[in-house]
KOLLO-896896 format. One record per residue: residue in one letter; z, x, y of N, C-alpha, C, O, CB in turn. Coordinates in nm, 3 decimals. Each point is the difference from the previous one (the first is absolute). Glycine has a CB too. Layout:
{'A' {Z X Y} {Z X Y} {Z X Y} {Z X Y} {Z X Y}};
...
***
This chain:
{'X' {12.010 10.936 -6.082} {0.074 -0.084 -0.093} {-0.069 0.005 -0.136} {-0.123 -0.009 -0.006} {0.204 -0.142 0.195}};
{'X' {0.010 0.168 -0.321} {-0.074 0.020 -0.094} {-0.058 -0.163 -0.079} {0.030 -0.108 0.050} {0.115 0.374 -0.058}};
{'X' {-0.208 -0.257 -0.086} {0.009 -0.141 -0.021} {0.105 -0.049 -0.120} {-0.011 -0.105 -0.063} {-0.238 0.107 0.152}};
{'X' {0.313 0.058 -0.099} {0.109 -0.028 -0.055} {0.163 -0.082 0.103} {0.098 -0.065 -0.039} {-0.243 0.293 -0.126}};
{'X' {0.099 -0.181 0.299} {0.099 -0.028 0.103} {-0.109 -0.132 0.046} {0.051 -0.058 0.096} {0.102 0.336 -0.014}};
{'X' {-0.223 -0.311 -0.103} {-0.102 -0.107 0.078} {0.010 -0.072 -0.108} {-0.016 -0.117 0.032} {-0.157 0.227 0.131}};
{'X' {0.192 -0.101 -0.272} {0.062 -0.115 -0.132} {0.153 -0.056 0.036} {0.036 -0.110 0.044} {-0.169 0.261 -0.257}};
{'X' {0.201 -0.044 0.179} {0.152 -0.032 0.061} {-0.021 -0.054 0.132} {0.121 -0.021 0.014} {0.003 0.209 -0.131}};
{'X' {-0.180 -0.234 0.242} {0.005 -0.067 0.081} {-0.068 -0.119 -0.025} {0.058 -0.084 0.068} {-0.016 0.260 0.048}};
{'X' {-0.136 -0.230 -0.178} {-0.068 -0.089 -0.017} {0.109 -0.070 -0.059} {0.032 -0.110 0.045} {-0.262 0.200 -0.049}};
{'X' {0.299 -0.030 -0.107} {0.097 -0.091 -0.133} {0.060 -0.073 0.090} {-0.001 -0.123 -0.003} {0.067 0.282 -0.202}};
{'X' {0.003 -0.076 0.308} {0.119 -0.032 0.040} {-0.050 -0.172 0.121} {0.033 -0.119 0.001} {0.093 0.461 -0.035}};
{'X' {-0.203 -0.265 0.104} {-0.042 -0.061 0.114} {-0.075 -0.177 -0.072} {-0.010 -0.106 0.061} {-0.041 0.412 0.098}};
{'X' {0.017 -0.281 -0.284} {-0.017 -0.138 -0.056} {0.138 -0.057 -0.108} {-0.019 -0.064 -0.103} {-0.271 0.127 0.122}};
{'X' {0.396 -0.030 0.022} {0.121 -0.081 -0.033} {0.036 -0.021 0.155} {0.018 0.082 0.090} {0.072 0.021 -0.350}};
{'X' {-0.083 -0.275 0.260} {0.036 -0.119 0.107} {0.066 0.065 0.109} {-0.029 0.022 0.117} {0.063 -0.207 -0.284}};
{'X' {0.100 0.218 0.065} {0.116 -0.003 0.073} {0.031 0.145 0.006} {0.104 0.020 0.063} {-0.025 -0.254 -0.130}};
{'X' {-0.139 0.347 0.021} {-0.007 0.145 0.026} {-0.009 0.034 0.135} {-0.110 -0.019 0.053} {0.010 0.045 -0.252}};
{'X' {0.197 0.024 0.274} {-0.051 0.080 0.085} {0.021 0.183 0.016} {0.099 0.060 -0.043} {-0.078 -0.313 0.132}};
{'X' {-0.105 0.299 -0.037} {0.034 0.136 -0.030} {0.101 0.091 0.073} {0.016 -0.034 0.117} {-0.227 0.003 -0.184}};
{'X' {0.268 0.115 0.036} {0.103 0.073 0.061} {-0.009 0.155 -0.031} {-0.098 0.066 -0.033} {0.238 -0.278 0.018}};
{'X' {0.019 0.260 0.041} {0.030 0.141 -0.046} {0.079 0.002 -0.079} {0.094 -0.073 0.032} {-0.135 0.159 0.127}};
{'X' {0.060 -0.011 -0.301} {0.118 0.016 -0.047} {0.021 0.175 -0.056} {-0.079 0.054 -0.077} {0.069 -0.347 0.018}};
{'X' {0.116 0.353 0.107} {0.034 0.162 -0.023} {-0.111 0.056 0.090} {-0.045 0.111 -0.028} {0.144 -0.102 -0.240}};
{'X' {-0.142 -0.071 0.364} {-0.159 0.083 0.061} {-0.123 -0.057 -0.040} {-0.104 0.017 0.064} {0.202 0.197 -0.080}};
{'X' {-0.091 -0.279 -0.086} {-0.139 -0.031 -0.082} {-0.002 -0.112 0.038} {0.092 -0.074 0.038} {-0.109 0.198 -0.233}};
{'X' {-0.175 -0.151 0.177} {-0.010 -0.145 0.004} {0.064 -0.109 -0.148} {0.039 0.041 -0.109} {-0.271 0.052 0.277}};
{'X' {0.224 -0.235 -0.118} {0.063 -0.059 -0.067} {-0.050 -0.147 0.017} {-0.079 -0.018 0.093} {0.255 0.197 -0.086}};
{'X' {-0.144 -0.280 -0.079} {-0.060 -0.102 0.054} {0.176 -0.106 -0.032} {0.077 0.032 -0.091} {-0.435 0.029 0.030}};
{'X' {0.378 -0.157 0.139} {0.140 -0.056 -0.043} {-0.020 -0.162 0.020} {-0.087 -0.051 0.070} {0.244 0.280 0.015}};
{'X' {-0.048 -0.306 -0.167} {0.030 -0.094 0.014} {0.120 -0.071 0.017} {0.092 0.031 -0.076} {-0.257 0.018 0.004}};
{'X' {0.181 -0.127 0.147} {0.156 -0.041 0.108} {0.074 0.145 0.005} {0.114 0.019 -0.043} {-0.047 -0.308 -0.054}};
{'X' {-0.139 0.376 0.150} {0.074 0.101 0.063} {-0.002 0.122 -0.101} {0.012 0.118 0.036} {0.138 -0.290 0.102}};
{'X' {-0.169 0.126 -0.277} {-0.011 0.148 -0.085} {-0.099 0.010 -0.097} {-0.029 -0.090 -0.079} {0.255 0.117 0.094}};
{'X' {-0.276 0.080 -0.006} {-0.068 0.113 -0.088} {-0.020 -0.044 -0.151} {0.087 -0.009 -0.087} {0.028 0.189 0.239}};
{'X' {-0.279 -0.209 -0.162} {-0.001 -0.005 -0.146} {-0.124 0.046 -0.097} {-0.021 -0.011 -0.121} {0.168 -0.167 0.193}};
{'X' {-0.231 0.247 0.060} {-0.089 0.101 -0.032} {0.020 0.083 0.086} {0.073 -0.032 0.094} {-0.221 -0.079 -0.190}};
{'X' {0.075 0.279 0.090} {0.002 0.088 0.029} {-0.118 0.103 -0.019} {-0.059 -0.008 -0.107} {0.268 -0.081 0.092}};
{'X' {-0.254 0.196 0.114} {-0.100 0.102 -0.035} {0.050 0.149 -0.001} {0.056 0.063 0.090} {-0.219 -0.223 0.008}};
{'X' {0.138 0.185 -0.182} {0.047 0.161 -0.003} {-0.086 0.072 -0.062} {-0.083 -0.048 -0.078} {0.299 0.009 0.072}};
{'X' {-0.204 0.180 0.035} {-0.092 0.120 -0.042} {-0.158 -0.046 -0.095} {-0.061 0.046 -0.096} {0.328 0.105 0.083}};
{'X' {-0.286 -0.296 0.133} {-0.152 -0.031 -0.051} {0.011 -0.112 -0.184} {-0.079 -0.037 -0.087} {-0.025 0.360 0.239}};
{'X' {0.247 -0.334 -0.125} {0.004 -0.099 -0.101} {0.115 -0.175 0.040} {0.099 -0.021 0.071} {-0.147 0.303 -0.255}};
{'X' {-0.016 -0.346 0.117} {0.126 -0.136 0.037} {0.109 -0.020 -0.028} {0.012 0.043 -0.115} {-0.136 -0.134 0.108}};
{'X' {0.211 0.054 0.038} {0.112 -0.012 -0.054} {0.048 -0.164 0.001} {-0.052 -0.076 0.081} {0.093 0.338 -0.009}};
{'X' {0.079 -0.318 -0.184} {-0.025 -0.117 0.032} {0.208 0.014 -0.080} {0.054 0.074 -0.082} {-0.441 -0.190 0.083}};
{'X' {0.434 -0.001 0.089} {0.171 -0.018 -0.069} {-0.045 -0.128 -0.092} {-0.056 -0.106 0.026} {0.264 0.183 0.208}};
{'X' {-0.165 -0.026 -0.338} {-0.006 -0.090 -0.121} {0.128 -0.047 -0.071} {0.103 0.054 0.042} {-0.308 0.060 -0.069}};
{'X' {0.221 -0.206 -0.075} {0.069 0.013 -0.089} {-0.049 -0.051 -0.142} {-0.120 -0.027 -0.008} {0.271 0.030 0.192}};
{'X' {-0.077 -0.017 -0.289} {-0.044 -0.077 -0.167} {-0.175 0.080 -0.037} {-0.033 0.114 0.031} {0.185 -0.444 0.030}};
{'X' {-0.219 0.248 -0.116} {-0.114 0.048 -0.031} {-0.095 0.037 0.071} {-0.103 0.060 -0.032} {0.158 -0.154 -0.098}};
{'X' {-0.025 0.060 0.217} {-0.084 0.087 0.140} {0.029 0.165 0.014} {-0.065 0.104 -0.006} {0.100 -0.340 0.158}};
{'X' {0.061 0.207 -0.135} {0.061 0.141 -0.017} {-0.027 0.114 -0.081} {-0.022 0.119 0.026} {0.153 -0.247 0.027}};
{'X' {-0.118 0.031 -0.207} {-0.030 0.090 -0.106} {-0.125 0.042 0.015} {-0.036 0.117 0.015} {0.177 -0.212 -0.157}};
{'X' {-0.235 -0.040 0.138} {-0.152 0.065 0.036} {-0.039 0.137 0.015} {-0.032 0.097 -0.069} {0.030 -0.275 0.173}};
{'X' {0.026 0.127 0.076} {-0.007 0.089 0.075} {0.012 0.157 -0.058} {-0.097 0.073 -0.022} {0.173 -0.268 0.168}};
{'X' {0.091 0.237 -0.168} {0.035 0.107 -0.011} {-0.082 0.054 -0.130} {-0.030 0.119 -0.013} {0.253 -0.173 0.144}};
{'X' {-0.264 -0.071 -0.246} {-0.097 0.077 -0.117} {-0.103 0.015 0.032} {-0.089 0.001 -0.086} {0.168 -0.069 -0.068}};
{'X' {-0.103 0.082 0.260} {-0.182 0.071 0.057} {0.000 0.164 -0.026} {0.100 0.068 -0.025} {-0.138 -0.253 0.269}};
{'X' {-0.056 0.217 -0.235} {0.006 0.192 -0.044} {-0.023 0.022 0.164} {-0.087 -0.047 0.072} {-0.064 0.123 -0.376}};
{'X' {0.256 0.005 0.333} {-0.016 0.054 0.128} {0.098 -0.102 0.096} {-0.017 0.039 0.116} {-0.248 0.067 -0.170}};
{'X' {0.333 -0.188 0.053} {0.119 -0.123 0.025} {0.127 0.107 -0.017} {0.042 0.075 -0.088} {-0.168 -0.338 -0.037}};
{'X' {0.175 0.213 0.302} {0.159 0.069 -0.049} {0.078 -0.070 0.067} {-0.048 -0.090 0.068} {0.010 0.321 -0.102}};
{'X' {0.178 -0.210 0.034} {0.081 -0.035 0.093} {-0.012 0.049 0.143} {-0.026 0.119 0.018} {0.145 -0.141 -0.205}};
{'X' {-0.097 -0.081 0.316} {-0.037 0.079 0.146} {0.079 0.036 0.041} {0.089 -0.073 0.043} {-0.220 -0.013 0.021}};
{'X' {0.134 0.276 -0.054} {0.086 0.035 0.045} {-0.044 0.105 0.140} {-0.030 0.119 -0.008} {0.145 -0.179 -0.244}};
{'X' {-0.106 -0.033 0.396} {-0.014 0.068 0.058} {0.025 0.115 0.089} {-0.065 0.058 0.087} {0.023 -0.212 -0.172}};
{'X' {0.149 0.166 0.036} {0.099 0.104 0.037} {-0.041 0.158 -0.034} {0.028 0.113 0.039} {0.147 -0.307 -0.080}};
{'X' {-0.244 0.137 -0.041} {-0.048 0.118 -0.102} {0.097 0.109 -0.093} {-0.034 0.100 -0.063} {-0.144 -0.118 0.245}};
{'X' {0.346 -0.059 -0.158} {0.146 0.044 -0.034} {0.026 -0.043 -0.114} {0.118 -0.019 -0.027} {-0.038 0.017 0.227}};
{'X' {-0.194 -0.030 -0.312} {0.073 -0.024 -0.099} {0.065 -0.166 -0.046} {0.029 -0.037 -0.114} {0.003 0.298 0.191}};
{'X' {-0.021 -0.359 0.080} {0.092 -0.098 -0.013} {-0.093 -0.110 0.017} {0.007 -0.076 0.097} {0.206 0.192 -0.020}};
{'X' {-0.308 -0.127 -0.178} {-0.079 -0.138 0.023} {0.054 -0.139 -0.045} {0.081 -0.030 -0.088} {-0.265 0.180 0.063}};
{'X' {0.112 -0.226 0.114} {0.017 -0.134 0.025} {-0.015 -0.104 -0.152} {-0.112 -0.009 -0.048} {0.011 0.081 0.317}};
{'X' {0.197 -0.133 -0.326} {-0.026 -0.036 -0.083} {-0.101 -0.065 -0.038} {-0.077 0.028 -0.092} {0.243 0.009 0.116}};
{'X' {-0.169 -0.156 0.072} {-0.077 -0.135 -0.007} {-0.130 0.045 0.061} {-0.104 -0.067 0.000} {0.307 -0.110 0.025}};
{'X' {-0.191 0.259 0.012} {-0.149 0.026 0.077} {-0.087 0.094 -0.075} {0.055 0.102 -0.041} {0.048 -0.129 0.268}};
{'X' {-0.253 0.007 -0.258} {-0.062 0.100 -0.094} {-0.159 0.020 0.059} {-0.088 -0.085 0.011} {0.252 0.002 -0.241}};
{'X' {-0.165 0.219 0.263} {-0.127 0.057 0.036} {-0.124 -0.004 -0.082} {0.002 0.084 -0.091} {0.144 0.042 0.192}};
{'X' {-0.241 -0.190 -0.097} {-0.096 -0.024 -0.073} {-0.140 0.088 0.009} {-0.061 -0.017 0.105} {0.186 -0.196 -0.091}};
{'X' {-0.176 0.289 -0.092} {-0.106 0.065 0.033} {-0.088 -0.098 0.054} {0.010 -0.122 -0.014} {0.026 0.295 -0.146}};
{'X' {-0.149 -0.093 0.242} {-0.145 -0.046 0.034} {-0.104 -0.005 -0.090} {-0.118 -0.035 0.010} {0.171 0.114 0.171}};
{'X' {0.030 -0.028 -0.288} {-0.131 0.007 -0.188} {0.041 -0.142 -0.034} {-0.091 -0.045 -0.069} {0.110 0.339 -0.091}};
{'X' {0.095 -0.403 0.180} {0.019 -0.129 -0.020} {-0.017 -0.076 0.136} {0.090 -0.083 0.012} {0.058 0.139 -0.212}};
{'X' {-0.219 -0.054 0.287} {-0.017 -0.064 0.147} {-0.054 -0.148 0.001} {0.006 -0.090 0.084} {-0.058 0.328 0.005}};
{'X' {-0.015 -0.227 -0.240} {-0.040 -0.171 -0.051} {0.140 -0.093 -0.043} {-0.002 -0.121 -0.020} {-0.252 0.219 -0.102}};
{'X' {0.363 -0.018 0.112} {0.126 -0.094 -0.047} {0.092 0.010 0.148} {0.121 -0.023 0.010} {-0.113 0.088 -0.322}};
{'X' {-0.084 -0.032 0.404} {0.109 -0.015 0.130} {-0.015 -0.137 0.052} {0.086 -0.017 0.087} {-0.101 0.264 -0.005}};
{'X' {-0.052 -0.344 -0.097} {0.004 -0.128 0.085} {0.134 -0.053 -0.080} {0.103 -0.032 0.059} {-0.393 -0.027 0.014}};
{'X' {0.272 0.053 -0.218} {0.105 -0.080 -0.111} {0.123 0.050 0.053} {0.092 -0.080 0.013} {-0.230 0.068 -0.246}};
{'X' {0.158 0.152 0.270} {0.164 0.053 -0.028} {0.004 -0.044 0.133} {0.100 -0.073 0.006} {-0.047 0.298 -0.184}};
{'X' {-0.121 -0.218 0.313} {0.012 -0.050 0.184} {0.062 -0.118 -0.021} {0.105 -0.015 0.061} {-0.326 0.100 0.067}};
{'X' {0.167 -0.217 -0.233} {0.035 -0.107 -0.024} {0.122 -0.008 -0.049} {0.090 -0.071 0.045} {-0.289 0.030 -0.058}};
{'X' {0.207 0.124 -0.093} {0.139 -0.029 -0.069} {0.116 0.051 0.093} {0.113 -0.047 0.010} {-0.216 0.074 -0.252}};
{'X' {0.029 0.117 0.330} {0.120 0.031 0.058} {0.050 -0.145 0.131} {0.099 -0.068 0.024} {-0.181 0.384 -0.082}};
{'X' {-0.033 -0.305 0.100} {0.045 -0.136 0.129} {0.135 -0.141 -0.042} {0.096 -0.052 0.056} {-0.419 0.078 0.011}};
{'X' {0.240 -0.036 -0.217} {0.062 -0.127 -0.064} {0.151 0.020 0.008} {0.081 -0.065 0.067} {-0.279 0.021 -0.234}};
{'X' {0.225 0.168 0.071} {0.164 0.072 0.025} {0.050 -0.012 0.114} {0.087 -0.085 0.020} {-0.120 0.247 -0.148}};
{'X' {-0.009 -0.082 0.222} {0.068 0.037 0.092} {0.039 -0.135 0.124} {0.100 -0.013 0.071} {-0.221 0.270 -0.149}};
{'X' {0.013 -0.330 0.068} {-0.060 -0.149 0.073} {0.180 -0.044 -0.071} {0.095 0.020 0.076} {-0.486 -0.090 -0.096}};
{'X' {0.417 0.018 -0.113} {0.058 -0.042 -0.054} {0.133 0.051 -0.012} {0.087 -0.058 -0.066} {-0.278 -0.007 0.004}};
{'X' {0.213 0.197 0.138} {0.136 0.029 -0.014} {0.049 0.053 0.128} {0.095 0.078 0.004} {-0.121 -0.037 -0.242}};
{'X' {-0.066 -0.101 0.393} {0.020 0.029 0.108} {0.064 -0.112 0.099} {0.023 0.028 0.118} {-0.197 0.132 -0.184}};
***
């Protein structure tokens, strides 16, 4: 496990009401039933919206998650490098808050 995947479990595993799951294959961590972080190709992923969002996506190396790898990424959802791994607790939070709030 890299320690980038042993961060993304810690985040998750210290939000209350997080529990972890699968989502597309990947790990994931959810609340009342859905998805509001994510790990992929060794980076986090988190569903955002408003200035969270923006944040996020203005990081260098921040994209839209598209795991399909087809071109058709996920709007609300944005892959965050491991060169910003100090701003993954804030966006885990913000994502929980969203998703907590619209589940």
């Amino acid at each position: 496990m890299t320690k980038e995947e042993t961060l993304y479990i810690e985040i998750g595993k210290r939000i209350k009401e997080a529990e972890q799951s699968q989502m597309f294959g990947k790990p994931c961590f959810k609340v009342n039933g859905k998805a509001f972080v994510s790990f992929f190709e060794n980076e986090m992923v988190f569903k955002l919206t408003g200035d969270a969002h923006k944040d996020a996506l203005s990081l260098d190396g921040s994209q839209l998650f598209d795991p399909s790898g087809k071109k058709r990424p996920m709007k609300e959802w944005i892959q965050v490098s491991a060169d910003h791994s100090d701003k993954w607790r804030k966006f885990a939070k913000a994502a929980f808050d969203y998703v907590k709030a619209n589940s």
